[in-house]
C-alpha positions, 0 to 999 in steps of 0.5 A: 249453309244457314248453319255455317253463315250463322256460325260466321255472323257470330264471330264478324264482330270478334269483339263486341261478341266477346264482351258479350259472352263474358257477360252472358257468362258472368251473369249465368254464373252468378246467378247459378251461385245465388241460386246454389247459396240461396238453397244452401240456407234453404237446406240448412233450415229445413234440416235444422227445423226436422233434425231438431225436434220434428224429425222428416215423418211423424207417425200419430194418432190422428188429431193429435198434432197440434193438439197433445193430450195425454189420451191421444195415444198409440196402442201396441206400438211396438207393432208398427214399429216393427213394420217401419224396420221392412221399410226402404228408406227408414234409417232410423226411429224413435218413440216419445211420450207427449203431454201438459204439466206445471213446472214449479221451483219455488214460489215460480209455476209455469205450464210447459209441454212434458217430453218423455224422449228415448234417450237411446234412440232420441239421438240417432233420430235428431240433433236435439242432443246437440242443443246442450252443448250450448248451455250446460249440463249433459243430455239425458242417458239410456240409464236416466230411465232407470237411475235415480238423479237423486244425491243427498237427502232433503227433508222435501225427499223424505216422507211417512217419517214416523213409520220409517223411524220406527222400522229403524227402531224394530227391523234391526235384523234389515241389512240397511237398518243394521248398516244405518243404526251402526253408522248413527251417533249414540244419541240419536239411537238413543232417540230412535229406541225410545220413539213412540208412534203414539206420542208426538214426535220430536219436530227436530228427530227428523232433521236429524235423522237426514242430517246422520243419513247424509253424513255416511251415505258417501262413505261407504256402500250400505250394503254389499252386492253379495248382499244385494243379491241375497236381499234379491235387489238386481239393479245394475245400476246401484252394484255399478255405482258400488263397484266405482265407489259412487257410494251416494248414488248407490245408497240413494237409489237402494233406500229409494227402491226399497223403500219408495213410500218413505223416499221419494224417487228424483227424476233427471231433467233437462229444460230450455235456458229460456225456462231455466232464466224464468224459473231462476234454475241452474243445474242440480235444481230441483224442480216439481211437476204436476200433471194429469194421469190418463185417469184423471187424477193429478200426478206429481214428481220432483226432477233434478235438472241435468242439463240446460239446452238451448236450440234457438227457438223461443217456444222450446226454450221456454216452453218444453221440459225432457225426461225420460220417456219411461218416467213420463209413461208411468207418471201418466198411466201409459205402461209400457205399450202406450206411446203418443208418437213415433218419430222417423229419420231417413236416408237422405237418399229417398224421398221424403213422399214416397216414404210416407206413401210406402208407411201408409201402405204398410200400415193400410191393413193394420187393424186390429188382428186376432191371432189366427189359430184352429181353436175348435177346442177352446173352451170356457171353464171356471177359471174363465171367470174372475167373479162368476157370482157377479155375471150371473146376477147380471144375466138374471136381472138382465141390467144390459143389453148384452145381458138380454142378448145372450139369455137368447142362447141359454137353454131352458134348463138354465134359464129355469135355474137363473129364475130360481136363484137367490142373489144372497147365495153363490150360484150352485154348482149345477148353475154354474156348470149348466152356464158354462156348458151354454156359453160353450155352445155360444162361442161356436154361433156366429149369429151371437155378433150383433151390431147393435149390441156390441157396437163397440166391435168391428164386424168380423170377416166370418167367412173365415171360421178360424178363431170364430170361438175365440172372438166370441170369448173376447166379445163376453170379456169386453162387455163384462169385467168379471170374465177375463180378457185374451188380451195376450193373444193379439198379435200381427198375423203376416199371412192373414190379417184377419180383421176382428176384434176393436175394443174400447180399450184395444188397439187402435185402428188404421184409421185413426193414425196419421203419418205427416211429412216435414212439409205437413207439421213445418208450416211456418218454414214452407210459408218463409221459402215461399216469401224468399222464392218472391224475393229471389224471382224478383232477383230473376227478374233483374237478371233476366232483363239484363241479360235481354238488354245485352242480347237485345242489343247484340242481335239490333246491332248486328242485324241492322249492320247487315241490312243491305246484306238481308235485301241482297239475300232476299233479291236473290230469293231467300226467303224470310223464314230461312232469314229468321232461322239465321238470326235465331240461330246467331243468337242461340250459337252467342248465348250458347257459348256464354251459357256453357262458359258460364255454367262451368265457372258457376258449377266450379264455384258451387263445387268450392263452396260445397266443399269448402263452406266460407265461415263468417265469424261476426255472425256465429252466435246469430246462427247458432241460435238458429241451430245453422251452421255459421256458414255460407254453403252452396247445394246444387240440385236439378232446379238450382241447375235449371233455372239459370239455363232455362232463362238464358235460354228464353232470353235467346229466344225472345231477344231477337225477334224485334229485329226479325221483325224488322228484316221481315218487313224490309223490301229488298230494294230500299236494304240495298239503297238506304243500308 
């Protein structure tokens, strides 16, 4: 009966209820799609921001973001790469090479971060690509790593001058000479044969020399494939480039490989147009930079800009350099094993935390792993020893602690024949057979481990004998250069993982990776919702009273209207909850109506917005260089949904208790009298 009664009250006032509803409704609608567009940009920079650049999950060594030096590497990182493959949610990633360089052209020299991308993988993880087809040039290709972007000679490319002149003048049987001396005028044969290393040059013979080089190296190949092949030079690049007749290319790249002392090797490059305007570089510039190798001693190398992007964010464009990853780790000393990161891309599907954790698990057990093998027959022999002289003077004069350590394990016989050894001499062969016979002995000893001797090694598990012999091997070869290392022998085991050897130079350990979210490395774009979200519950705090106001309002009104009513019901014996029951029912039954009508236009609205995004044309270049699409885009999501909802709803709630409150306190006598 209260349900039907408060049904009826809502609708006495057709009217009034009606306007009511439509601006109930009308609110909730707009503030569902300024929530939608409001998340809409909120997504739009939150993608750009990990797309660009960062991407949703970093894998590091720990310390190393916000921080790039070049020895804040990943060892073996292929390992871990092959363990994001088994990961659900992984769709794709990518490794870079990260470090500080100098940048000159000219008399200009700026500091930038060099970046060393895969530029195969590099766009499947980002959109950093895209940032090229606002300024100039093309983005770097899977071939740049192998490639040279070198063209036409420049005396700055050409080097040891006088030793190349005179491998002109005497390997005439060389294919590439032979091809360049017949290309050469009479003249400058003539100068070239009679070149001696031992008289001073003519200043002008190199020029010249560049100059005849130049004017043939874009006719015709210098060599043939055939030739190519027989010379045993396998580039495909430059039988490619012979096969489209790209003569220049071709040529450059084949002196530049065969003969890297005299031609220096021109690497590809993209920069920032902030860069390219402080430098005064365009494309085809050629720029050096130097920068500190992980041994300390400084590298150079000339790059020849291919492409000039510009992704909206200053500290990029002006501040970073691409190239190659390839080129960056061996300018370095990386190799190939060594990477600084390891950038992930998701599924837009799977949440970003829960992909961190299933990483981070994954790689929990990822120590460093001796492979696991029944190795009862390994043994050392001769060959074990690089400089088997050199470790036995070491044993003799026990100049460390591992020397003094392992004396405990050789026999007296041994013992008795290193006391007797001359350090002038080699060591004899019954030494020497004597020494190896002992260390035999020693790989099978698990006492050999010795914390303080060998700190630099993790304790193994010895409950598992398996490989026992060949740990201890590995403990000699890591404390002494002249017995050689198993360092091919590492290798993930999935059914054991065996926690064994950590060298000073091996592979690293779980504990010094760390894996961070978007959330984690994009401070300042958390820091700039938050600000916003101030903004936009200020905003909700508008609504939110306005629509109190209407409610407040509605409820007064028709409750004060039907006060004589209220004291005939509490004459008869209705009590004042059922009273305040009907009331919050009314003003439930009003808003939910105008919630429902509102979320449906709402939700309609976002639906045209999602598929149909308003571009604005006057603010293109504002949002492009941002790398935002110039549009307005609404994105629903449970939260969006909710807020609006929740509000109204508390709104209903909290609305009509003025009015209860004012009925619950009316005696019946003076409703009925004084309505």
């Amino acid at each position: 009966m209260i349900l039907d009664m408060a049904w009826r009250n809502v609708w006495r006032n057709r009217r009034r209820t009606i306007l009511s509803i439509i601006v109930i409704a009308f609110s909730t609608a707009a503030l569902l799609l300024f929530m939608a567009i409001i998340n809409g940009f909120h997504e739009q920079i939150i993608e750009s921001s990990v797309n660009t650049f960062n991407g949703y999950i970093q894998i590091n060594r720990e310390g190393f973001f916000g921080n790039e030096t070049i020895d804040g590497y990943i060892e073996n990182h292929d390992l871990i790469t092959q363990e994001l493959e088994s990961i659900e949610g992984v769709k794709a990633y990518t490794t870079r090479v990260v470090c500080g360089g100098l940048v000159s052209y000219r008399d200009l020299s700026f500091g930038a971060v060099l970046v060393g991308i895969d530029p195969q993988n590099e766009p499947q993880v980002t959109v950093f690509h895209r940032g090229i087809s606002r300024g100039r040039g093309r983005f770097l290709l899977p071939e740049d790593s192998n490639k040279s972007a070198g063209r036409l000679l420049k005396m700055d490319h050409f080097k040891e001058r006088k030793s190349f002149i005179k491998k002109v003048q005497e390997e005439v049987g060389n294919p590439i000479v032979a091809s360049l001396r017949k290309s050469f005028s009479p003249s400058l044969l003539k100068r070239i044969d009679s070149f001696d290393e031992f008289i001073p040059m003519d200043s002008d013979l190199p020029s010249v020399l560049v100059k005849e080089m130049n004017s043939v190296l874009d006719k015709e190949s210098l060599l043939t494939t055939a030739q190519l092949a027989k010379m045993q030079i396998n580039s495909k690049f430059i039988v490619q480039d012979i096969n489209n007749k790209n003569f220049l290319r071709a040529n450059r790249e084949l002196l530049e490989e065969v003969y890297p002392e005299h031609f220096i090797k021109i690497y590809p490059i993209i920069i920032g147009s902030k860069m390219a305007l402080r430098l005064n570089a365009d494309i085809d510039t050629e720029l050096t930079i130097v920068l500190q190798g992980l041994s300390g001693s400084m590298e150079a190398a000339i790059f020849k800009v291919v492409g000039i992007f510009d992704v909206g964010n200053p500290e990029f464009n002006g501040g970073m350099v691409v190239v190659p990853e390839k080129v960056v780790a061996e300018l370095v000393g990386y190799g190939q094993n060594k990477t600084s990161q390891i950038i992930v891309r998701l599924d837009y599907s799977y949440d970003v935390d829960e992909v961190v954790r299933k990483i981070k698990d994954k790689l929990q057990p990822y120590k460093t792993f001796y492979q696991r093998s029944q190795d009862t027959t390994f043994a050392v022999t001769q060959d074990s020893f690089l400089d088997i002289a050199s470790f036995v003077y070491k044993l003799k004069f026990t100049m460390d602690t591992a020397s003094v350590h392992i004396a405990k394990f050789l026999s007296a016989e041994t013992l008795k024949m290193l006391d007797e050894y001359d350090e002038i001499d080699m060591p004899s062969p019954q030494l020497k057979e004597s020494l190896i016979k002992d260390i035999n002995v020693l790989l099978g000893k698990e006492s050999f481990f010795d914390d303080k001797v060998f700190s630099h090694v993790r304790k193994p598990d010895f409950s598992k004998k398996s490989g026992l012999r060949k740990f201890n091997y590995e403990l000699l070869a890591f404390s002494y250069n002249e017995i050689d290392s198993l360092e091919s022998d590492f290798v993930v085991d999935e059914q054991f993982r065996d926690e064994f050897v950590e060298s000073k130079e091996g592979i690293e350990t779980q504990e010094n990776f760390e894996v961070l979210a978007w959330k984690d490395m994009l401070i300042g774009v958390i820091q700039f919702i938050k600000i916003e979200n101030i903004i936009i519950e200020t905003f909700l705090s508008a609504i939110f009273l306005a629509v109190f106001i209407i409610i407040f309002n509605v409820m007064t009104m028709s409750v004060m209207e039907r006060k004589k009513e209220f004291g005939v019901m509490k004459a008869i014996g209705v009590t004042s909850k059922r009273i305040t029951y009907m009331i919050l029912l009314e003003s439930f039954f009003l808003t939910g109506v105008a919630l429902i009508v509102g979320c449906i236009v709402g939700l309609a609205a976002c639906s045209y917005l999602y598929f149909s995004p308003i571009f604005i044309e006057s603010f293109v270049d504002v949002f492009r260089q941002g790398m935002l699409k110039p549009s307005i885009i609404a994105i629903v999501n449970a939260d969006v949904l909710m807020q609006p909802i929740s509000l109204v709803i508390f709104t209903a709630l909290v609305a009509p208790l003025y009015p209860i409150w004012k009925i619950s306190r009316m005696a019946p006598v003076d409703a009925i009298h004084n309505p």
